[in-house]
C-alpha positions as CSV (number, residue, x, y, z in Angstrom):
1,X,35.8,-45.5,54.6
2,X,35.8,-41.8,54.1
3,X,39.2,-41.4,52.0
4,X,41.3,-37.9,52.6
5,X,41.3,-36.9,49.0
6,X,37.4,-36.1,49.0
7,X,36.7,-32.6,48.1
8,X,33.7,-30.7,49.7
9,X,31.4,-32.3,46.5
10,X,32.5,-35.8,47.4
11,X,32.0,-35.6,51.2
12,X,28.7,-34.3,50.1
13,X,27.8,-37.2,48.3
14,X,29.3,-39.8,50.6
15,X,27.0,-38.8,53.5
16,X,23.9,-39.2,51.2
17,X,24.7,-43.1,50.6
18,X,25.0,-46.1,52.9
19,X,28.3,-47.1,53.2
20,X,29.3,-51.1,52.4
21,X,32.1,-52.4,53.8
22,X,34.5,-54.7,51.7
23,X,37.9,-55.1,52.8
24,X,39.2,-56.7,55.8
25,X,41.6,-55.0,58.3
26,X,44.3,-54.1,55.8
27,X,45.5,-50.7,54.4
28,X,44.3,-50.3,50.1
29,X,47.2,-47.9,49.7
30,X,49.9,-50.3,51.2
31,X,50.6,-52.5,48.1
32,X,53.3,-54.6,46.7
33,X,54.0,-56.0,43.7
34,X,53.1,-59.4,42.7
35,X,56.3,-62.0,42.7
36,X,56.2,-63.8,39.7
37,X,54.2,-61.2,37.3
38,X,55.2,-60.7,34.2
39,X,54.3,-58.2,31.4
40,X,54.3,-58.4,27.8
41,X,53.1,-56.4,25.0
42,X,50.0,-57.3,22.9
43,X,50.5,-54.3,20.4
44,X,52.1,-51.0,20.3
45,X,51.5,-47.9,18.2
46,X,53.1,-48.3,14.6
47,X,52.9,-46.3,11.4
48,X,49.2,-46.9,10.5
49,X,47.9,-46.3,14.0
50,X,49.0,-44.4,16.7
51,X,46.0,-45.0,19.4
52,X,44.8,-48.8,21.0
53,X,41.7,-48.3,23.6
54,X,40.3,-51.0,26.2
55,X,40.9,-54.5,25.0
56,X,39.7,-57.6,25.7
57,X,41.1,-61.5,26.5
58,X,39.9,-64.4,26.7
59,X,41.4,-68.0,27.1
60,X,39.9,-70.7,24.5
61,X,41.8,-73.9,23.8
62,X,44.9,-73.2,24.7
63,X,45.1,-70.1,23.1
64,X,44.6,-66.6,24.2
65,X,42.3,-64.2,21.8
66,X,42.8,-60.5,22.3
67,X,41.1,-57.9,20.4
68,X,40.3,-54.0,20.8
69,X,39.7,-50.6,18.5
70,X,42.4,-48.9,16.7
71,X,42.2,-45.1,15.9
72,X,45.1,-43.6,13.6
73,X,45.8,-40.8,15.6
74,X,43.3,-40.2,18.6
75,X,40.6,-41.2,20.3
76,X,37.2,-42.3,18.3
77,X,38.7,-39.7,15.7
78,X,38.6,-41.2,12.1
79,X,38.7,-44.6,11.1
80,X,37.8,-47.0,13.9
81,X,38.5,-50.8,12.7
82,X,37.8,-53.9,15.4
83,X,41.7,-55.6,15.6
84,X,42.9,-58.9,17.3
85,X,45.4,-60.8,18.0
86,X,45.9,-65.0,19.6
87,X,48.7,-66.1,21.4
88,X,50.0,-69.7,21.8
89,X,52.4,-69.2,24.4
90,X,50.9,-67.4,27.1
91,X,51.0,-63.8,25.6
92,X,54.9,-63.5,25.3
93,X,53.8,-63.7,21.6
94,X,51.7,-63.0,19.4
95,X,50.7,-63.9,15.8
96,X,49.5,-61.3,13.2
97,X,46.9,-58.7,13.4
98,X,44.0,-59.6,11.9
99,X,41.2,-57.0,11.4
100,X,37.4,-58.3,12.4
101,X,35.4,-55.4,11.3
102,X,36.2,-52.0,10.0
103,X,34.0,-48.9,7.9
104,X,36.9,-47.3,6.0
105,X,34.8,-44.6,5.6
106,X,35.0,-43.3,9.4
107,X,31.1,-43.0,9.2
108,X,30.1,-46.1,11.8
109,X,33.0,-46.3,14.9
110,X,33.5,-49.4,16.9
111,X,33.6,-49.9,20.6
112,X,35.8,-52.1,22.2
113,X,34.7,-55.9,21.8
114,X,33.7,-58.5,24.5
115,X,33.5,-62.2,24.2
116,X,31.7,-65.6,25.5
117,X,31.9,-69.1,25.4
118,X,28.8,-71.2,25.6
119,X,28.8,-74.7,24.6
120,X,32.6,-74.5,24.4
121,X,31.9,-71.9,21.4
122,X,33.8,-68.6,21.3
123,X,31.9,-65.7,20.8
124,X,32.6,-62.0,20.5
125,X,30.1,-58.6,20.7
126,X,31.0,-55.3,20.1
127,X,29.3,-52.0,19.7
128,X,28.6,-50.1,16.7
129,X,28.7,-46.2,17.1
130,X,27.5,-43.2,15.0
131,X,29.8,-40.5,17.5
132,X,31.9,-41.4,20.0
133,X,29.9,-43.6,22.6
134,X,26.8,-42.8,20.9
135,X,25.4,-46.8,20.5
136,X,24.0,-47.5,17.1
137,X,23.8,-51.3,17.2
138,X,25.3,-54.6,19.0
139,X,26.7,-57.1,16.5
140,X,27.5,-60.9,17.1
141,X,30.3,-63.1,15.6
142,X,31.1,-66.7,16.0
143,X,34.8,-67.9,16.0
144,X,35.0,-70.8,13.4
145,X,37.6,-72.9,14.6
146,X,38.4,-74.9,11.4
147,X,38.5,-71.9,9.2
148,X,40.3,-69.6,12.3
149,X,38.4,-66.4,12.1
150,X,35.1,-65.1,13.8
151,X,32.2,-65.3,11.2
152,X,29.1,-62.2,11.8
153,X,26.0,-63.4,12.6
154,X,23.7,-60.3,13.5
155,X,23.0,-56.7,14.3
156,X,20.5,-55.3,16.2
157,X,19.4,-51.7,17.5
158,X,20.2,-52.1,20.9
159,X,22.1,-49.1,22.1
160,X,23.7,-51.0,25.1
161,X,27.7,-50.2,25.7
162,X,29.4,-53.5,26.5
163,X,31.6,-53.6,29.7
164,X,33.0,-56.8,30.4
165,X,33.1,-60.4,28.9
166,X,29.7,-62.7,29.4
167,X,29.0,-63.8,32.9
168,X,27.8,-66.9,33.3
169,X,24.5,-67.3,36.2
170,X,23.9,-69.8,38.5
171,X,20.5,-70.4,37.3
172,X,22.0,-71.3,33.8
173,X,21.1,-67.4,32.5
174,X,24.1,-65.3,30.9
175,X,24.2,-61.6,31.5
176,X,26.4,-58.7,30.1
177,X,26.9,-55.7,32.0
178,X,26.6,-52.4,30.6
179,X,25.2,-49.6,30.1
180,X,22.0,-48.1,28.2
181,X,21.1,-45.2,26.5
182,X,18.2,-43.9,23.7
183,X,19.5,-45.1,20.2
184,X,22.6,-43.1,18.8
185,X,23.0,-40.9,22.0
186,X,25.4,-41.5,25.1
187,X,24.8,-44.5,27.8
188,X,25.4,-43.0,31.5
189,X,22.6,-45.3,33.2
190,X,24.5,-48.6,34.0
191,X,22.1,-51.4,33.1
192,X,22.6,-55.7,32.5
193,X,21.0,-57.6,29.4
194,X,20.1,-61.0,30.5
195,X,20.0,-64.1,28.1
196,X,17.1,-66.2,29.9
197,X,18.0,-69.6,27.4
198,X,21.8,-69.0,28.1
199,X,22.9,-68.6,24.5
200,X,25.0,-66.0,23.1
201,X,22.7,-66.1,19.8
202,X,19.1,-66.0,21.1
203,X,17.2,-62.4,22.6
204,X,18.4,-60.6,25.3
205,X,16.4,-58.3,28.1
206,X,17.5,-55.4,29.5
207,X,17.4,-54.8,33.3
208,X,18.3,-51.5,34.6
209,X,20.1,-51.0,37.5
210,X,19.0,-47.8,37.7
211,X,16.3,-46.1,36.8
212,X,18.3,-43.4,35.3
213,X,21.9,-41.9,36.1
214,X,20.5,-39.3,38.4
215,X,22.7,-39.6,42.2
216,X,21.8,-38.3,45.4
217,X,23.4,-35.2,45.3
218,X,22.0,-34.3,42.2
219,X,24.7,-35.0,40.4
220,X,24.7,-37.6,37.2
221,X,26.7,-40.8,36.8
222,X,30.0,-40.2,34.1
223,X,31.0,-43.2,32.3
224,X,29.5,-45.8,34.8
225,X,31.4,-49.0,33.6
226,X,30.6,-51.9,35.6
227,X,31.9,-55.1,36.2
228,X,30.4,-57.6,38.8
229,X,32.0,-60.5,41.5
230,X,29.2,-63.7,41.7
231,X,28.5,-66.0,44.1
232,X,25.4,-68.0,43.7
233,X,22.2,-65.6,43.3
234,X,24.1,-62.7,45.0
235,X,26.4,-59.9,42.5
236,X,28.5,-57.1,43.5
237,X,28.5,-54.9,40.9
238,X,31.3,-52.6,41.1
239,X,30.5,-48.8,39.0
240,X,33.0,-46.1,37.7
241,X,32.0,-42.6,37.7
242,X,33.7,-39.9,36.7
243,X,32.1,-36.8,38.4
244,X,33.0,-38.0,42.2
245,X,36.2,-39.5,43.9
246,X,33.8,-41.8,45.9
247,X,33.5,-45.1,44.4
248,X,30.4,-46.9,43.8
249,X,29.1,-50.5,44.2
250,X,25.1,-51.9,43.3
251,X,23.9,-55.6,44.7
252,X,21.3,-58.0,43.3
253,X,20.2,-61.2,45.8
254,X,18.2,-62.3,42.7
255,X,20.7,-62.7,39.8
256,X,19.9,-59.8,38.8
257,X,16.4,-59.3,38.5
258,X,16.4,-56.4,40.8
259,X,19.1,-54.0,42.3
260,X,19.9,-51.8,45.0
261,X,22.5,-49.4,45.6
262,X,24.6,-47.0,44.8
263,X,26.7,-47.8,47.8
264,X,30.0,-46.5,49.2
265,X,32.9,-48.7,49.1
266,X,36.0,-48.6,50.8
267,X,38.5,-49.4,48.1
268,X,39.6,-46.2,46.9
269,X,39.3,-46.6,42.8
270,X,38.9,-43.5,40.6
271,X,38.5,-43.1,37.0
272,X,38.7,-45.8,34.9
273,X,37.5,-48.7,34.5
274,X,37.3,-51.6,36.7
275,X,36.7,-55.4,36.5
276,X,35.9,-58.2,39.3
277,X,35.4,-61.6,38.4
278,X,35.9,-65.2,40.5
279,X,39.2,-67.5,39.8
280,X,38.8,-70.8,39.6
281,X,39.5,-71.6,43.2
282,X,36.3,-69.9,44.4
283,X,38.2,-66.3,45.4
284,X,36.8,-62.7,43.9
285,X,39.2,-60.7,42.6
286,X,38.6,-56.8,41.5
287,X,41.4,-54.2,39.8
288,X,41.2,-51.1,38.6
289,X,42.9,-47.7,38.7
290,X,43.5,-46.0,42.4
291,X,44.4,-43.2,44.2
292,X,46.5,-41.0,42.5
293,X,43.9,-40.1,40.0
294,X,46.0,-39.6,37.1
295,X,46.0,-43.8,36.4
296,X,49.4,-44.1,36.9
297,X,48.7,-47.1,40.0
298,X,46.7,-50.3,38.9
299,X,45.8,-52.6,41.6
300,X,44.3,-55.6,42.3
301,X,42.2,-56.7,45.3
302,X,41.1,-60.2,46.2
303,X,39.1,-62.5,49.0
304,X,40.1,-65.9,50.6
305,X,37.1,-67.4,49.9
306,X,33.9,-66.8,47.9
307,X,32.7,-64.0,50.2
308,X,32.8,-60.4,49.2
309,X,35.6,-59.6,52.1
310,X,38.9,-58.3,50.0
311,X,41.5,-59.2,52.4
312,X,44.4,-57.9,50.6
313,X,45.9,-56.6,47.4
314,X,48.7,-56.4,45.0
315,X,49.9,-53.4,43.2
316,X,49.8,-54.3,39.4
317,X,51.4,-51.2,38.1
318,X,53.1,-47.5,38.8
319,X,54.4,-45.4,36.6
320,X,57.4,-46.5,34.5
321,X,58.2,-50.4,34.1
322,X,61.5,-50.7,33.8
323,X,61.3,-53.8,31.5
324,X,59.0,-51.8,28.7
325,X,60.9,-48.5,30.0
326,X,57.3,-46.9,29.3
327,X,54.2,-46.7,31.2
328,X,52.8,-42.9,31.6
329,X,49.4,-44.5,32.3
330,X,47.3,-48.0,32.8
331,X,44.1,-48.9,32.5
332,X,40.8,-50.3,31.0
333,X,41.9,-53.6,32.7
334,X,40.2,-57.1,31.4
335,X,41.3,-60.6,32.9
336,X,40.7,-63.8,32.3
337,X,41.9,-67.5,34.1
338,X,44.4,-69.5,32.0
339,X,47.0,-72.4,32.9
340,X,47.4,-71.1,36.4
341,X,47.6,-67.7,35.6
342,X,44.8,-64.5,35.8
343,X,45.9,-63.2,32.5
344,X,45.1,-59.3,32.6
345,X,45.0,-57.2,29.7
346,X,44.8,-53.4,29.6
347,X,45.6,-50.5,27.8
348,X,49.5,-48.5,28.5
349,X,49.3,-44.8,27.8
350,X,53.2,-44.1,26.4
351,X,53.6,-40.6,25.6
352,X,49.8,-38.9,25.0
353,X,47.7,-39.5,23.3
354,X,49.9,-42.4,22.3
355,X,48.4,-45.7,23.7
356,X,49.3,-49.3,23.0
357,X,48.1,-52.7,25.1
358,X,50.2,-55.1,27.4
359,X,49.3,-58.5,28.6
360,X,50.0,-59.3,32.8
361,X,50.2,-62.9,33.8
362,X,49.6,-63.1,37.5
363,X,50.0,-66.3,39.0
364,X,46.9,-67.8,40.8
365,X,48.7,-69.7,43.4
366,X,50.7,-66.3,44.6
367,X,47.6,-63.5,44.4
């Protein structure tokens, strides 16, 4: 689908790729709100920090963990400390802060954190940065249940940019998608690391997706978060990028051994990040940011089945909720199944560069 927004650059670059087709006969603009959503704040800019970005969720017995970077003021501008928060009750609440790793110094950042649970043990990665999304390292902690906080267990020089939470393979294998880059520079070539023994702990591989972040038009990928829908040995990988309105989608048939794409897809997201994932029930969902491009509209998408047909979506958010009476902006969402709910997490923009975090339950049985 050739959307009407495209500039003479983006119409360009559409008729260089093949074109994949992923929704049904339904209209992606056309959305309504979800009966039955609610929203609740996970944390809000206070005194010490004025700036939250991209936050993660995840749902392990019977609690939900959040966790995400702080910055006092702005964006990956001085002190950069790892933050987190659980909740008991489904996100309407949510116990004290508690601070995982921080350099009071300002001299290593943090990227946004990502977790996994193998062996019903909760895990959480996150990036260690030198400039703002220049990778230094990727560290591992272990949540110790008994003693309630995630203990570190290593570093390594792997200059890989976390995207989304660990996917679990059908052929028993976890993979991360990311993106990779030299050490301490800037990842724009999207890329999965692949645990062949299925443990968070062990050595992970890298697999590019492509060979570089060179497109067909000669332009370069901006920013290419990705975030994949599986079923069996076959992943669509969904791609941001910044420098075109036409949005991008790789494939794998081998769990990700090899990849092909980019591809042109017809639901019309636009900067910002995006995350797919499977519910419980066998259906693929997607959401991320659409059409305007200012992320004021969040949206989600989803199949009836475990095909990669979308048949129809809900509109998540636009503009000002009347309940938080804020909402310039929202994105960098993150989900995650719990009690019946796809519990979505992602980052409110009140007044720049003011940003905070709320917490979207979406009931299963209505998407």
């Amino acid at each position: 689908m050739k959307f009407p927004y495209y500039d003479e650059n983006d119409l360009k670059f559409y008729g260089l790729l093949p074109k994949m087709k992923l929704c049904a006969d339904f209209d992606p603009f056309n959305l309504k709100p979800l009966p039955g959503a609610e929203t609740y704040p996970v944390w809000m800019p206070d005194g010490e920090y004025s700036f939250l970005h991209e936050a993660a969720v995840i749902a392990y017995h019977g609690k939900l963990f959040a966790s995400w970077y702080n910055n006092p003021a702005r964006e990956l501008k001085g002190r950069t400390p790892i933050r987190a928060r659980k909740s008991i009750d489904g996100g309407k609440t949510w116990d004290e802060v508690e601070v995982i790793a921080d350099d009071p110094t300002g001299e290593i950042l943090y990227c946004p954190p990502v977790y996994g649970i193998v062996d019903d043990t909760l895990y959480l990665i996150l990036n260690e940065m030198v400039a703002p999304d220049h990778i230094h390292a990727l560290d591992l902690y272990k949540y110790n249940e008994e003693a309630d906080q995630f203990e570190f267990l290593w570093s390594r020089p792997i200059p890989f940019k976390l995207n989304t939470n660990a996917v679990h393979l059908g052929n028993g294998k976890l993979m991360l998608p990311g993106r990779i880059a030299e050490l301490d520079s800037f990842p724009n070539t999207p890329a999965v690391m692949i645990s062949d023994d299925g443990t968070m702990e062990g050595e992970w591989r890298l697999v590019y997706i492509a060979p570089n972040g060179d497109l067909p038009d000669g332009s370069k990928l901006v920013h290419p978060e990705i975030s994949c829908a599986v079923e069996g040995e076959n992943i669509l990988m969904f791609c941001r990028d910044d420098e075109r309105n036409v949005p991008l989608a790789y494939t794998s048939a081998d769990f990700g051994e090899s990849w092909a794409g980019p591809f042109a897809i017809d639901i019309p997201f636009t900067s910002s990040k995006i995350y797919a994932g499977e519910l419980t029930d066998g259906r693929h969902y997607v959401m991320g940011n659409i059409w305007p491009r200012d992320r004021s509209r969040l949206a989600i998408y989803l199949t009836d089945d475990a095909s990669f047909t979308f048949t129809h979506g809900w509109e998540m958010q636009n503009g000002i909720l009347p309940a938080l009476g804020v909402g310039q902006k929202w994105h960098y969402p993150v989900a995650d199944e719990s009690d019946g709910f796809l519990c979505a997490i992602y980052t409110i923009s009140i007044q720049d560069p003011q940003r905070g975090a709320v917490l979207q339950n979406l009931p299963v049985a209505a998407l």
